[in-house]
N, C-alpha and C positions, 0 to 999 in steps of 0.2 A: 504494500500500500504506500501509496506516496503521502507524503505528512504534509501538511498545510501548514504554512509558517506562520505561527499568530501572532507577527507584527505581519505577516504576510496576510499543512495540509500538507498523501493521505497520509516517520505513523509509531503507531502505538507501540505497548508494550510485548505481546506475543503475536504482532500481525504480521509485523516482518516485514511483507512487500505491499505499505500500503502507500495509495496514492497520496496518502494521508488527506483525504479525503475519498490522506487519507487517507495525501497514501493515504494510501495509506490509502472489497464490497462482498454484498451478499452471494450465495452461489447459486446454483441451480438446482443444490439437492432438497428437500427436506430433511432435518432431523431424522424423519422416520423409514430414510432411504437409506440411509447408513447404518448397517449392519455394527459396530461398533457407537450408534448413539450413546451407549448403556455403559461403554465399555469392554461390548460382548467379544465373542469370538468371531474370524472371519470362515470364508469358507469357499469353498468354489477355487477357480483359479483368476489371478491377478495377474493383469497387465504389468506389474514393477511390487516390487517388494525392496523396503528399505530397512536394515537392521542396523538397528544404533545400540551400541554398545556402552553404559554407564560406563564412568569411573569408579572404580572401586569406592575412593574416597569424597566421590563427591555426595556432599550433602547439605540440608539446610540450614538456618542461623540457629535451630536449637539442637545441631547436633543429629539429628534424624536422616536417613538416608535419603536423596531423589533415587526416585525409583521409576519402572514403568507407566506405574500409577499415574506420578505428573503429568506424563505425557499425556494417557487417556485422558485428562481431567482438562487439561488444555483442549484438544480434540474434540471435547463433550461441551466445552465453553465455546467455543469460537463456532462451533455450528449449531448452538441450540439456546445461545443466550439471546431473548429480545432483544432487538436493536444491535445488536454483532455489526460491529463496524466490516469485518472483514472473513467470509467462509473460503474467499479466493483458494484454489489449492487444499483446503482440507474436504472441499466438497467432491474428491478427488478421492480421498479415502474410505476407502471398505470396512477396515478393521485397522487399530490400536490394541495391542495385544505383548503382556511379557513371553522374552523367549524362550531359553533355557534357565532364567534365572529373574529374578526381578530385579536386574541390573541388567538385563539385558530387553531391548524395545523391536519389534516386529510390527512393520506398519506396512500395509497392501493400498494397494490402488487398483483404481480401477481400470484406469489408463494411465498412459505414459507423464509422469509431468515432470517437465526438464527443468523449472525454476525449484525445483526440491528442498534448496537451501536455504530458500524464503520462509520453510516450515520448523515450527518449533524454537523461534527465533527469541521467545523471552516463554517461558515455562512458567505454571499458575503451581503452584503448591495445594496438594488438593486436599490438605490438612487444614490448611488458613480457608476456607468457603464451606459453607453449609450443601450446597448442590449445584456439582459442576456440570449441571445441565442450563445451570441460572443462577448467573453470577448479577446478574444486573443491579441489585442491590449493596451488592460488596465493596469494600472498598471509597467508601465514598471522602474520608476525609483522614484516615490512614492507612497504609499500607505494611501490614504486621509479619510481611515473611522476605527473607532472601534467599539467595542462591550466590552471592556474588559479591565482592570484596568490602562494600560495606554494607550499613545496616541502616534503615530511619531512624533512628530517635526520637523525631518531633515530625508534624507538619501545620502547619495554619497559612491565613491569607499575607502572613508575614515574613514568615520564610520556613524552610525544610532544614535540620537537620541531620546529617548522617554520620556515625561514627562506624567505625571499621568493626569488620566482624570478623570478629577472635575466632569461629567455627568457619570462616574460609579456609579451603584445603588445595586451592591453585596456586600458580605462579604470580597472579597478579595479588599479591597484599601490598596496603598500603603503608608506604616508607614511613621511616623511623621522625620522628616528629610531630610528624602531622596526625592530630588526636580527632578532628573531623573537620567533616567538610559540610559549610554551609552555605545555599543558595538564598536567594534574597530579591524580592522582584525590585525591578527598576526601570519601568518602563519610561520612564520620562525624564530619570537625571544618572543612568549610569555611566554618560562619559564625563557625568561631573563629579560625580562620588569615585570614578575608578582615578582621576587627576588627585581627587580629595585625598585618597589613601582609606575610605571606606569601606570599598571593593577589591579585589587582585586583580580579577579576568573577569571583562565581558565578552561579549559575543553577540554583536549587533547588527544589524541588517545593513547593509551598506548606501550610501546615501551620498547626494553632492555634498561636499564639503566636509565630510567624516574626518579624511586624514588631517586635516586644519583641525578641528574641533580637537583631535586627541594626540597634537602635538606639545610632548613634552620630553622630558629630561629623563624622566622613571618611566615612560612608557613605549611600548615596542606596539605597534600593530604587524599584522600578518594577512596578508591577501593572499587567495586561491580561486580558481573556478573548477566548481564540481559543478554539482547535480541541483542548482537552483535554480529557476527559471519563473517568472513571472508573466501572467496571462490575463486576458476578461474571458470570462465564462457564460453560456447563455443558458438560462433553466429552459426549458421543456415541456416542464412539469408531466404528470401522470395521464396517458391519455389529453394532455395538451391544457389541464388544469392538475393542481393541487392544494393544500390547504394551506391558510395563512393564519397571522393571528385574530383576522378578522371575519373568516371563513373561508369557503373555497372561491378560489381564483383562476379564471380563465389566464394561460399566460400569452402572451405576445409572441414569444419565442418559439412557439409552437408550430407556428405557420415558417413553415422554408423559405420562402419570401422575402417575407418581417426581416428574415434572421440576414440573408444574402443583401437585401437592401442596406440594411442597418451597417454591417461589415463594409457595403461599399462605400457609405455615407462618412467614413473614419478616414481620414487623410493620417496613415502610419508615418509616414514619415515627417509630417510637421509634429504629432505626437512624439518622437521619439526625439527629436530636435529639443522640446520645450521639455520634458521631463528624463528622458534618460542620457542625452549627450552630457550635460551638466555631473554627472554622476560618473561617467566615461568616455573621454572625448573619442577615442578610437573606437566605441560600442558601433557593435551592427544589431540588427533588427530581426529577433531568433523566426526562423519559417520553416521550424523542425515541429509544430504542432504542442503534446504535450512531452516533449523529452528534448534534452540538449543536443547541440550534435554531436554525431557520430556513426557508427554500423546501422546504427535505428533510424536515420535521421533521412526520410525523402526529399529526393533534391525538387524545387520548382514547385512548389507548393506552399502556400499561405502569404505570407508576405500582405505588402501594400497592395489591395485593390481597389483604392478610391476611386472612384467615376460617377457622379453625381448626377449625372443624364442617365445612366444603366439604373442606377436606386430609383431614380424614380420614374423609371417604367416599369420596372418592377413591383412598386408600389400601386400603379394605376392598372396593371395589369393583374392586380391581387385582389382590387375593387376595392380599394382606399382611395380619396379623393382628399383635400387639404384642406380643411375647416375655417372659420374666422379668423382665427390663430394662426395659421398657415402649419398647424396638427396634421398628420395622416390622422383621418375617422373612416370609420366601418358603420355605416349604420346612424351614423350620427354619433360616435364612440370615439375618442381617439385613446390608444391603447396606453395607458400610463406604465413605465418601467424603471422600477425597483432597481436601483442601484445601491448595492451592500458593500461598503468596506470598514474597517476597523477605525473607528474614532480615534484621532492622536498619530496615525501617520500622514504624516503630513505631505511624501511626495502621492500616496491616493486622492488625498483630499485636493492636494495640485491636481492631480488629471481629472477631477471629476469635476474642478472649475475651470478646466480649460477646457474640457470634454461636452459639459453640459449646453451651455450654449450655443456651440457649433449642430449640434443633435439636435436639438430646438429650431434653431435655423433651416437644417434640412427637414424637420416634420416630425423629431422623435419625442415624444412625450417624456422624457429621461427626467426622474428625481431623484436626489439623494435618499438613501432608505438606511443609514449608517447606524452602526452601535458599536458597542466595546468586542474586546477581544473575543469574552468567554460568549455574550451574546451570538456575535459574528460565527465563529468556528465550532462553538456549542450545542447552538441552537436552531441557528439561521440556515446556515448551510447544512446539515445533517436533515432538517428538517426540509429541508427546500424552499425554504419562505426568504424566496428572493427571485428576482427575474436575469438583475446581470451581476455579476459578481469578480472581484479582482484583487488574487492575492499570490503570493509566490508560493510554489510548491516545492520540496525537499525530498528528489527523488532518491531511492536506492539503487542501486548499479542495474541489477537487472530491470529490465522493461518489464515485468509481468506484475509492475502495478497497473499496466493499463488496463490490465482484467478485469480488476475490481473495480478500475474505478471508469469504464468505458462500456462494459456488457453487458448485450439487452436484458442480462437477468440479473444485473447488480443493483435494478434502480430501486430503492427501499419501500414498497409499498406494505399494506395492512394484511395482505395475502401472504406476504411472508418474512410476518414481525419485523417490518420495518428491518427486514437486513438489507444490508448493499454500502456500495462507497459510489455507485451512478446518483450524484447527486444533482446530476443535471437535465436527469429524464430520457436521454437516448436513448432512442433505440433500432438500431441498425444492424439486421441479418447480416449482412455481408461481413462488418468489421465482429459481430461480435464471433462470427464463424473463424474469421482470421483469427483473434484473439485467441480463444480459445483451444484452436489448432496449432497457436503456437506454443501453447505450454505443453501439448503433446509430441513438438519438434526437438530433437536432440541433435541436430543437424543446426550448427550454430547460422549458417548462408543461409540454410532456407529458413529457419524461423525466423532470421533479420528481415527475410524478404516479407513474412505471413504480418510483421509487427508493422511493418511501412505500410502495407496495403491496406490497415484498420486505418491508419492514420491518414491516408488517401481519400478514406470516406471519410475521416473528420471534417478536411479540408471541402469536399464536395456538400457536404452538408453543415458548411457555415454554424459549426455548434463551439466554437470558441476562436481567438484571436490572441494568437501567443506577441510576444512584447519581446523579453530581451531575458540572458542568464544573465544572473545573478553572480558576483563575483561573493565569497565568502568571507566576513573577516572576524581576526579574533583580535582583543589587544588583552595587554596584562602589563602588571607594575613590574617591573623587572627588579627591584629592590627586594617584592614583598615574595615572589614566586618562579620558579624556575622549571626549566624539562616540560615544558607546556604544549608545545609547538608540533607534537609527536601526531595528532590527530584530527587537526581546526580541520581538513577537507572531508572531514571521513563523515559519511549521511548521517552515522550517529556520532556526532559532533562531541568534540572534546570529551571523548568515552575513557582517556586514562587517566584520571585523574588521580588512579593508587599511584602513581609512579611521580605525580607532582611532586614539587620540592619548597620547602615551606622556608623562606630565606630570611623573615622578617621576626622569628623563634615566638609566635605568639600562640603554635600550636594549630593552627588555623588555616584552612585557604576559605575564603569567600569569593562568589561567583556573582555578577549581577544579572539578573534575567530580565530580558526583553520581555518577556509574558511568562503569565500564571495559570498553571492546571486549577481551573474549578472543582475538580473532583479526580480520583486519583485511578477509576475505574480499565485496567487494561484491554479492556472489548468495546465497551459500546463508545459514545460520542465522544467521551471525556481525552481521549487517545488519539482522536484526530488531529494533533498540532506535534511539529516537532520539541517544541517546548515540553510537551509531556514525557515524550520520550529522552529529553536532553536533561530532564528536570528528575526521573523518578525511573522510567522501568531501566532504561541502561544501568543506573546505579543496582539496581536489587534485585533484576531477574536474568534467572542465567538460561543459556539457550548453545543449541547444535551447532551453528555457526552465527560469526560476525563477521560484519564489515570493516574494511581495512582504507588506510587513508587515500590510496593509489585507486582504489574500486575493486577489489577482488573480494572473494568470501573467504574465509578461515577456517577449521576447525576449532572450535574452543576446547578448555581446557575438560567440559562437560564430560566429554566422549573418551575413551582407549583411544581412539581415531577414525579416520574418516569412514562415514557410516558406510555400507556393504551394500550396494545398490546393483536390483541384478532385477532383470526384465524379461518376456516371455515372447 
């Protein structure tokens, strides 16, 4: 799942590959199609079998063994919790089952699925949850188990505690001084509390005039491009409506039309001139869809298509006509559009006022529909209660968040408890055929090919408007903290913090957080931001593999070694 950046989505804590929005989605089984719902036994014969093999010594913060069990309990959460932000790939699975030993995991599929590594990526303790079929209540405001080099101590709306956990039994413990580590929101003044000597290390979204703002004597910044990339989003909705808070809403975007007008109506390149050159004067204008470039990345596709005579025959040939206002109406209607972004950033709030009024001009009834963080990434979008939407996303290396968060069976309706990470109502046989068929490709060229050709009908179907990556940046007091620098690219962002070096002897590192987890929940909505993930499961939940700062997977210390994957 790809994570949505809540100063920016899809990801959480055991989602792995989510678009975060999400990453960091729902899948296509039911519950009751998987023969391991329960935990049961598998049977039949399976397309791919993966045997993961414990660590002898691995175990939880009270000492207790991870066992199989986790696994199933994971497996039993992520595809039967309401609201499951992510079944992607577990709906893939037959059976969770121990093997010769309950240190040892046998897990069936039922086809082939090549993103494998994306699974089991942060493990739920199925001793800390009353029923791991329905976790949705759990978790809401602490998080009482680990697997991984420290432990919570505390959490509130004021900051998290973690102090090391004396029952980790890996490589990664954390060094000699440093007694814990604590995070601290700071969404409005941490490049001034990290200048103050309040803070050690932020980790902040990058913006015009950042490197000025955090020019000092004690501070280092560090720029990277990974896997960040910002876009506007167009909802869909459900059948071409969905619910708001003020009831159900016909959406605008629902008509191909609307959505093709609308995109031609955007002059991208005076846009990227006025809000993203200032920020990089050498930036180009990403027309890779939702992923950076690369092997995934189709060439001649998306970019600037302004043409303001093409929108508007499209618009007249849609049977919209231009009202008193000089509105597109339908009927005597003109279609008002919901525009969501997070309150307090301020290069969104820039485009939505340079944005606004040009959309106006050409006929778009566009208003601001804005709230906070947890509202925005919480609520809003999880919910679908928005029509365009624009925020940066924090993809994992592999592509098979576009699964979840692109396919026609990810979009979260009441038919199937509101799972999915398709929060934008799409739905398109062809890509989600692709999609789907490429997480059954092992064939690294042709599944590149099956991922471009979804993104093909992205672009064909005018259902979002990508902007530009994201450059990454960390900074830190260099007085206060040291050995930092080992992970700022890696998706899960500044993940070693056992290895930090605490230089200022107060015991301590503090971290300032651009956004705060409303709730600490690793399935449902709460886990849709990379905040969550940078803030709480990396810290405390362990898992099969991680992500490394270059973009590869790992094996973790979890396993003997790399799990035993044999197909049919």
């Amino acid at each position: 799942m790809r994570n949505i950046r809540k100063s920016t989505k899809f990801a959480g804590g055991l989602l792995g590959s989510v678009l975060l929005l999400a990453a960091c989605g729902g899948g296509s089984d039911s519950a009751s199609d998987t023969t391991a719902a329960g935990g049961g036994s598998g049977s039949g014969e399976s397309a791919m079998t993966i045997t993961y093999d414990i660590a002898d010594e691995a175990q939880w913060e009270d000492a207790t063994p991870i066992t199989a069990a986790d696994f199933q309990c994971t497996f039993d959460a992520a595809m039967n919790t309401p609201g499951s932000i992510s079944t992607s790939g577990y709906d893939k699975i037959t059976s969770v089952e121990a093997g010769d030993s309950d240190k040892q995991v046998v897990v069936k599929f039922k086809e082939l699925y090549a993103p494998y590594k994306n699974l089991f990526s942060g493990l739920l303790k199925k001793a800390a949850v009353a029923d791991c079929k329905d976790i949705s209540g759990d978790f809401g405001t602490t998080f009482n188990y680990s697997g991984a080099e420290w432990k919570m101590d505390s959490w509130s709306a004021d900051q998290v505690v973690f102090l090391p956990n004396e029952n980790y039994w890996g490589p990664r413990k954390v060094g000699e001084g440093v007694k814990k580590l604590v995070m601290v929101p700071r969404a409005e003044t941490q490049i001034t509390d990290l200048k103050a000597g309040s803070v050690d290390f932020i980790y902040p979204q990058f913006y015009a005039g950042i490197t000025d703002e955090l020019a000092d004597p004690n501070v280092k910044t560090v720029l990277n491009y990974g896997g960040d990339y910002e876009a506007l989003y167009m909802n869909l909705g459900v059948d071409g409506k969905n619910m708001t808070a003020d009831g159900e809403k016909t959406r605008p975007f629902a008509d191909k039309a609307f959505r093709e007008a609308f995109y031609k109506s955007i002059d991208l390149d005076a846009l990227f001139k006025q809000i993203y050159i200032p920020i990089a004067s050498d930036g180009t204008l990403l027309t890779c869809g939702p992923i950076i470039p690369g092997m995934y990345c189709p060439e001649g596709i998306f970019g600037n298509k302004y043409d303001q005579d093409a929108a508007d025959e499209l618009m007249e040939d849609a049977g919209y006509e231009k009202n008193g206002e000089g509105l597109w109406a339908k009927d005597g209607v003109a279609p008002k559009i919901e525009w969501v972004i997070n309150t307090g950033n301020i290069r969104r709030e820039s485009t939505q006022a340079f944005l606004i009024p040009l959309l106006k001009k050409a006929g778009f009834n566009v208003v601001a529909y804005n709230c906070d963080a947890d509202c925005y990434f919480q609520k809003r979008l999880p919910g679908m209660d928005y029509d365009l939407a624009m925020y940066i996303s924090t993809a994992p290396p592999d592509p098979a968040y576009l699964v979840g968060g692109f396919s026609s069976d990810q979009v979260p309706t009441p038919e199937n408890d509101n799972k999915g990470g398709n929060f934008q109502g799409w739905m398109n046989e062809t890509a989600t055929e692709a999609l789907k068929n490429s997480d059954r490709e092992i064939d690294e060229a042709k599944r590149a090919e099956l991922i471009k050709s979804a993104i093909v009908e992205m672009d064909k179907d005018y259902i979002l408007i990508p902007l530009f990556q994201f450059p990454k940046s960390g900074a830190y007091r260099t007085d206060r903290v040291d050995n930092v620098e080992g992970e700022l690219n890696n998706n899960a962002a500044f993940n070693d913090t056992y290895q930090w070096k605490d230089l200022d002897g107060d015991g301590q590192i503090v971290i300032g957080a651009e956004q705060w987890p409303g709730c600490l929940n690793p399935v449902t909505e709460c886990a849709s931001s990379s905040w969550y993930l940078w803030t709480v499961a990396q810290q405390l939940m362990p898992g099969a593999f991680r992500t490394t700062n270059d973009g590869k997977y790992v094996v973790t210390e979890l396993l003997k070694s790399d799990p035993k994957v044999e197909t049919d």
